[in-house]
C-alpha positions in Angstrom: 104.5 -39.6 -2.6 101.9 -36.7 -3.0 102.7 -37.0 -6.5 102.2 -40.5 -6.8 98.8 -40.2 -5.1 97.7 -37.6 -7.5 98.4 -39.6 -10.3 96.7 -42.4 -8.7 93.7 -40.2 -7.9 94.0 -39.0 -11.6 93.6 -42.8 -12.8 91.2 -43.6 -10.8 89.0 -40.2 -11.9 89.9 -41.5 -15.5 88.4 -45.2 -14.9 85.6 -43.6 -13.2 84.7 -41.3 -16.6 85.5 -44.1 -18.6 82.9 -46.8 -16.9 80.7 -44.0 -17.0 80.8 -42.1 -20.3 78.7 -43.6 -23.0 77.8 -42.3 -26.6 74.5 -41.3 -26.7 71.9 -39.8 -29.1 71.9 -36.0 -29.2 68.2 -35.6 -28.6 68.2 -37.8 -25.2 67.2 -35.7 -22.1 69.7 -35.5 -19.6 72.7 -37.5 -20.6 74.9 -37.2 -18.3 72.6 -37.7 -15.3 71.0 -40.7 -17.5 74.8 -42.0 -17.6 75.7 -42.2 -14.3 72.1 -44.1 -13.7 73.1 -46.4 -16.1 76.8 -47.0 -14.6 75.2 -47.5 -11.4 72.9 -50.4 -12.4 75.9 -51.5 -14.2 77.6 -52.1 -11.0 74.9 -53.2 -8.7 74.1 -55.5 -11.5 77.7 -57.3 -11.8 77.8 -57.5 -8.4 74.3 -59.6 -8.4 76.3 -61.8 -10.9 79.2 -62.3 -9.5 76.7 -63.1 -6.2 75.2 -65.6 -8.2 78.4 -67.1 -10.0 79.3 -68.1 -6.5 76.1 -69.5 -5.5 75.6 -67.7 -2.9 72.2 -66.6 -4.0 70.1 -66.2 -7.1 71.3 -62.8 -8.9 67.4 -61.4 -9.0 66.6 -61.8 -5.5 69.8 -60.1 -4.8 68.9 -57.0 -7.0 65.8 -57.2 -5.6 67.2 -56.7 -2.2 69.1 -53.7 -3.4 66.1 -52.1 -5.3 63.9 -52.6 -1.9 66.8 -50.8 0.2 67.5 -48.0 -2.3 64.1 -47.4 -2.8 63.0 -46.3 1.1 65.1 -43.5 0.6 62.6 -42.1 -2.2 58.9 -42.3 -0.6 56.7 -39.3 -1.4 53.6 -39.5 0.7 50.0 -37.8 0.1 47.7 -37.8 3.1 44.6 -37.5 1.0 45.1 -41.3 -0.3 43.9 -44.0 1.2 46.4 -46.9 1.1 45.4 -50.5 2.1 46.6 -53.8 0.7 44.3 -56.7 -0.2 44.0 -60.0 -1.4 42.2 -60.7 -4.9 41.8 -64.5 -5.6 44.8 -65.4 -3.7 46.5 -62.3 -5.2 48.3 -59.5 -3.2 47.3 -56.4 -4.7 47.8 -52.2 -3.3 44.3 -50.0 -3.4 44.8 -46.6 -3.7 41.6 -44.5 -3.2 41.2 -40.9 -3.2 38.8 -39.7 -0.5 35.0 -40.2 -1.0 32.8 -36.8 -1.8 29.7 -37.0 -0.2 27.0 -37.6 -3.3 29.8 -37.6 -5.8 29.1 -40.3 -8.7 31.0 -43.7 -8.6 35.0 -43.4 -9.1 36.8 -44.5 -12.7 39.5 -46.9 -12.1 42.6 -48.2 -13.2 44.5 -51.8 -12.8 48.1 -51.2 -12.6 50.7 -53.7 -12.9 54.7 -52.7 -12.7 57.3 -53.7 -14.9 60.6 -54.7 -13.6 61.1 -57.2 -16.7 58.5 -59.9 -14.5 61.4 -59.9 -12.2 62.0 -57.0 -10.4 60.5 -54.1 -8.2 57.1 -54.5 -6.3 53.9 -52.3 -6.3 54.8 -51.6 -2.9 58.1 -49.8 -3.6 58.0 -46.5 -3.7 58.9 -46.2 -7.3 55.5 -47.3 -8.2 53.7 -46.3 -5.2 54.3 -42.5 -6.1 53.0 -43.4 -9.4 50.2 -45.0 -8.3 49.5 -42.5 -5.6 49.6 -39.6 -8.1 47.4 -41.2 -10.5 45.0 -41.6 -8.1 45.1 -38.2 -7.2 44.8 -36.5 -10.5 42.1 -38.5 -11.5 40.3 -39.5 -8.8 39.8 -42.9 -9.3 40.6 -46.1 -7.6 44.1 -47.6 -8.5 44.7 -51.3 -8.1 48.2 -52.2 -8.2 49.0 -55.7 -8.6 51.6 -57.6 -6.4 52.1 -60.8 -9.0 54.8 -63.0 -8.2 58.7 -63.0 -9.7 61.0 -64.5 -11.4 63.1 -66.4 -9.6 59.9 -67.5 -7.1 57.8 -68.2 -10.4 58.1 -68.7 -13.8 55.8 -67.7 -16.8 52.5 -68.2 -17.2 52.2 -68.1 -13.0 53.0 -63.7 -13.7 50.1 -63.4 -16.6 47.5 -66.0 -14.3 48.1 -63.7 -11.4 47.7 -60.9 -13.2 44.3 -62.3 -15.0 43.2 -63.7 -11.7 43.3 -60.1 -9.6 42.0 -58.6 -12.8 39.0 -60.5 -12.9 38.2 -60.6 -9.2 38.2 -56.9 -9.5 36.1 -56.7 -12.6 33.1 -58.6 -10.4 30.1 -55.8 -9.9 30.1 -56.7 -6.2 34.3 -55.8 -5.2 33.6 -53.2 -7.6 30.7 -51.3 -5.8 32.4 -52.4 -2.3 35.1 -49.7 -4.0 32.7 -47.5 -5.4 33.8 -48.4 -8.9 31.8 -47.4 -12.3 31.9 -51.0 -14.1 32.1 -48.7 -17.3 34.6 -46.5 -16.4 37.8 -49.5 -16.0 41.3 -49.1 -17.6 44.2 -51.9 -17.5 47.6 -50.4 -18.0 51.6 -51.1 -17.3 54.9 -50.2 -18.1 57.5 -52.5 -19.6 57.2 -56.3 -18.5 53.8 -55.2 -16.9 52.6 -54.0 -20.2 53.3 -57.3 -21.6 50.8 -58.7 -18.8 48.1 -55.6 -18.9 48.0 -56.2 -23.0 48.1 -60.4 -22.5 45.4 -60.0 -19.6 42.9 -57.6 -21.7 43.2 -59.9 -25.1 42.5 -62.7 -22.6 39.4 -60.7 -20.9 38.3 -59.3 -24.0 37.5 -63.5 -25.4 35.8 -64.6 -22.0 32.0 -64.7 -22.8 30.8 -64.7 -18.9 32.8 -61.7 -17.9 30.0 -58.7 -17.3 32.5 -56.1 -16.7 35.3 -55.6 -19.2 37.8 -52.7 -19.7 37.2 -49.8 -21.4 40.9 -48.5 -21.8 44.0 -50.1 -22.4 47.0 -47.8 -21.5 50.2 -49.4 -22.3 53.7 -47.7 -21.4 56.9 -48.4 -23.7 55.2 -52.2 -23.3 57.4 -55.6 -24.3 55.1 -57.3 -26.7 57.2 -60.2 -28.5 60.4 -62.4 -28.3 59.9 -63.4 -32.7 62.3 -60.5 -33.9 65.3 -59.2 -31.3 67.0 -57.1 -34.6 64.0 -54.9 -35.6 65.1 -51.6 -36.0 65.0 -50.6 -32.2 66.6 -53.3 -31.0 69.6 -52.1 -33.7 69.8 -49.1 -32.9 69.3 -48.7 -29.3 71.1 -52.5 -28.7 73.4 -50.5 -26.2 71.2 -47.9 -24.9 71.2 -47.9 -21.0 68.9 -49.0 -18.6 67.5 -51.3 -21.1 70.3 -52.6 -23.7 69.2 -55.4 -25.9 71.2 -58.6 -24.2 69.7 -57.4 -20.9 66.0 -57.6 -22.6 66.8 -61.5 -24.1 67.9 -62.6 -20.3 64.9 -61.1 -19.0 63.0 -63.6 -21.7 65.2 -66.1 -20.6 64.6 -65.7 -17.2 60.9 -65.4 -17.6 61.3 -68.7 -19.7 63.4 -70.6 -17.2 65.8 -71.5 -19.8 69.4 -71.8 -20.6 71.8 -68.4 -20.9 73.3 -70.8 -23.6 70.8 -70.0 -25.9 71.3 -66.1 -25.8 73.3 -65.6 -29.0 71.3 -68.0 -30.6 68.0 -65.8 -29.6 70.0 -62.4 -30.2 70.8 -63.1 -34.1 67.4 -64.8 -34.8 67.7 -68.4 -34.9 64.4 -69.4 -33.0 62.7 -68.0 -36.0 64.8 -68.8 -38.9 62.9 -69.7 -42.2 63.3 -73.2 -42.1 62.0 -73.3 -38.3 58.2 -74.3 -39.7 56.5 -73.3 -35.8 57.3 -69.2 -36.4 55.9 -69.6 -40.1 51.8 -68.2 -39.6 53.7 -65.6 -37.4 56.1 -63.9 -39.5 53.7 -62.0 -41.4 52.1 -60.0 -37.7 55.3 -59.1 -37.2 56.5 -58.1 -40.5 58.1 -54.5 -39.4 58.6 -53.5 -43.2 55.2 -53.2 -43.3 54.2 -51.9 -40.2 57.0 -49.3 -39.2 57.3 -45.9 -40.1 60.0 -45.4 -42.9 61.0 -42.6 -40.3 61.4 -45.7 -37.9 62.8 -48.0 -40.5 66.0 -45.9 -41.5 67.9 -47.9 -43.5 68.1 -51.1 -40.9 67.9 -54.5 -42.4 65.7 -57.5 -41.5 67.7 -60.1 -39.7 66.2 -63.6 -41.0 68.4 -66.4 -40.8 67.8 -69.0 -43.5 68.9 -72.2 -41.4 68.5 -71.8 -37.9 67.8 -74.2 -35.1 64.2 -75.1 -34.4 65.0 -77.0 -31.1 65.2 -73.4 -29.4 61.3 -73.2 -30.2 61.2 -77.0 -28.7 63.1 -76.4 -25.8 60.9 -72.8 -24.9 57.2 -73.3 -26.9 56.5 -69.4 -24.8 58.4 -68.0 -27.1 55.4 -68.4 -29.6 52.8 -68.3 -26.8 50.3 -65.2 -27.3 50.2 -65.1 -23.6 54.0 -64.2 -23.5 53.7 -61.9 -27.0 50.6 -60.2 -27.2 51.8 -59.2 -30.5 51.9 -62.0 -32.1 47.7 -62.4 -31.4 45.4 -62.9 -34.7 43.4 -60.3 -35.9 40.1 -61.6 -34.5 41.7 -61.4 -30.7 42.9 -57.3 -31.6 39.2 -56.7 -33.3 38.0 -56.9 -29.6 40.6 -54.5 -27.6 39.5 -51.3 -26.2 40.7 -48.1 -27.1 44.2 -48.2 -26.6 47.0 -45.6 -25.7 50.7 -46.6 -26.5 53.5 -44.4 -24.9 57.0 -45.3 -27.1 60.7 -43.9 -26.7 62.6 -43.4 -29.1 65.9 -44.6 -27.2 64.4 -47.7 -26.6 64.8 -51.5 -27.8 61.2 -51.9 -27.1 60.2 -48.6 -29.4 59.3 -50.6 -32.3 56.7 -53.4 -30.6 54.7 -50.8 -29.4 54.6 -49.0 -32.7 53.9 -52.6 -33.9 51.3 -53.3 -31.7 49.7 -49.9 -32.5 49.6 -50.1 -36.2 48.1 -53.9 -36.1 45.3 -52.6 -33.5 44.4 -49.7 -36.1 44.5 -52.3 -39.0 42.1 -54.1 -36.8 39.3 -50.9 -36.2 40.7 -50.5 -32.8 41.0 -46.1 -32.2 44.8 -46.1 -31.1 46.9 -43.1 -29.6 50.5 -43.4 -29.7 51.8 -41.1 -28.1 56.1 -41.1 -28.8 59.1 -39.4 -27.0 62.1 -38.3 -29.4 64.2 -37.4 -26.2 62.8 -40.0 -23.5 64.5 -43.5 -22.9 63.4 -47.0 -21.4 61.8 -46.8 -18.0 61.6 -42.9 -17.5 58.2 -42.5 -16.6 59.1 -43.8 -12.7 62.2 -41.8 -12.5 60.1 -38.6 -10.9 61.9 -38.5 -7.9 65.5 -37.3 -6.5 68.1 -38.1 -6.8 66.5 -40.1 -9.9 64.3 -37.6 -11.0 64.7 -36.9 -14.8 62.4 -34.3 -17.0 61.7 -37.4 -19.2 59.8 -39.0 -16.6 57.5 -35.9 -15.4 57.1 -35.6 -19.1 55.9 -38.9 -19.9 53.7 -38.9 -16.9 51.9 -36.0 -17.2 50.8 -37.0 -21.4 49.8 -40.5 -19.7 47.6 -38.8 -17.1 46.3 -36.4 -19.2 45.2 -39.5 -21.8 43.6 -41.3 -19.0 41.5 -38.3 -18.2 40.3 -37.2 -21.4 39.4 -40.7 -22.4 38.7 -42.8 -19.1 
């Protein structure tokens, strides 16, 4: 018997390393610890599924729900911020405000919005409310976090209009001297699916004519910036890296698109934008990567253009080739009028390359670009700061972010 149940505890140790282990890149920080993250949104996230295969409930509430529980266990408080949640034109945003100074000078700000893949997480969890918190802090300015709405409650635009509409409420010179705001001293900035909606909401503010206040910083974190190309180099090379593997990034499109799982393969190997698919045609050349990559970026990785493909996908989901949804796919004379822009990449990221993208089009454009790029940092690491998710990437990434902002805000 004692022997049986050693081998069965053996087994079971084995299963356990093997749903764990993955091959990763020698240069990614922390492997093993970045592993077992992985494998545990692995399982949470199967079990969402299988929640949702038996309709029982929708599979991103349920995560949701687990992300929201999980996350009061992390909650890093700082006495000298002010914390008080608001509504801006119907939408629920968090202030974070450092305490006034007597005579100081009006604040700088920032407008945060959270990436979760338009889907997940909150501005109130604490994942982003440390973030937001510590921003505050080191800079001294006032951080608006937006609250927009999620996928399963609403699908796109409804994310970008919230996002625009707190923006813009914000940017009035009357909320903004009610916080002690300098109108000139305003960045927008997100991570992930909320740098998608920062970079969408500040080519948007940047063509209004009767906005008085606009942005003076753009400060996007390893941002998703287009649905044209899911085979440019990073999506080949990190299609299997955790946290963010590539057939996790096409359902969060999918999602965000309320369309059918069906059409995930299709997506994955390119057929939405095949050459015979006439709709992607005055796009292909914005996001030609050949030209606008890095040969250290290229490698030797192929283009993925199908010849016949299936132009009912564009039909069925026109977003896909909506600017709102793929800021990268914006004409020039929309990235002529950006702000200087910061652009944190990882190299172990699908997403690497349309932030590189995005970069090299805004500097072909006369918009002064940082990109700042991680060798050893992977998708989502800037909010991991805090046990027992804290990684080195995250602090890392961070603190070059914070620094930016205060050199240049």
């Amino acid at each position: 018997m004692r022997a049986a149940g050693l081998l069965l505890a053996a087994a079971l140790a084995a299963l356990a390393a093997y749903y764990v282990y993955l091959p990763l890149p020698g240069a990614v920080s922390e492997p093993w610890k970045l592993m077992l993250l992985d494998a545990t949104f692995r399982a949470v996230q199967q079990t969402c599924h299988l929640i949702h295969y038996l309709r029982l409930s929708h599979h991103l509430i349920v995560l949701n729900f687990v992300i929201r529980t999980f996350d009061k266990l992390k909650f890093v408080s700082s006495e000298d911020i002010n914390v008080m949640d608001a509504v801006f034109d119907g939408v629920e945003v968090r202030v974070f405000e450092p305490p006034g100074k007597g005579d100081e000078r009006l604040r700088r700000s920032v407008v945060y919005i959270h990436g979760g893949g338009w889907a997940l997480a909150s501005a109130r969890t604490s994942l982003y409310n440390n973030l937001c918190r510590i921003m505050a802090e080191s800079l001294n300015a006032v951080v608006v976090s937006v609250e927009y709405r999620l996928v399963p409650e609403v699908r796109f635009p409804e994310q970008f209009h919230d996002a625009l509409r707190a923006t813009k409420h914000f940017l009035q010179p009357d909320v903004l001297a009610e916080y002690s705001v300098d109108p000139n001293r305003i960045a927008i900035s997100g991570d992930s699916a909320g740098g998608n909606l920062a970079a969408a909401v500040c080519q948007q503010l940047s063509k209004d004519e009767h906005l008085t206040v606009k942005p003076k910083l753009q400060a996007l974190i390893y941002p998703v910036l287009q649905a044209f190309d899911f085979n440019t180099p990073s999506y080949q090379q990190n299609m299997n890296m955790p946290v963010l593997p590539r057939y996790v990034m096409i359902n969060y499109w999918i999602d965000y698109f309320n369309a059918n799982y069906d059409l995930a393969h299709s997506l994955l190997i390119n057929n939405h934008t095949a050459l015979d698919v006439g709709q992607a045609l005055s796009f292909r050349g914005r996001l030609n990567w050949t030209s606008l990559l890095p040969s250290s970026f290229k490698k030797n990785y192929k283009p993925v253009i199908q010849t016949t493909g299936k132009a009912e996908i564009i039909q069925e989901i026109p977003a896909l080739l909506d600017v709102r949804a793929g800021p990268l796919l914006a004409e020039n004379e929309t990235l002529q009028l950006q702000p200087k822009t910061y652009i944190l990449t990882c190299e172990n990221d699908v997403l690497r390359d349309d932030g590189v993208m995005y970069a090299k089009r805004l500097q072909n454009a006369g918009v002064e670009v940082t990109l700042d790029h991680f060798d050893d940092c992977f998708h989502g690491c800037m909010i991991f700061t805090v046990w027992p998710t804290d990684f080195s990437a995250g602090i890392q990434t961070r603190n070059s972010y914070i620094k930016w902002l205060d050199e240049s805000l």
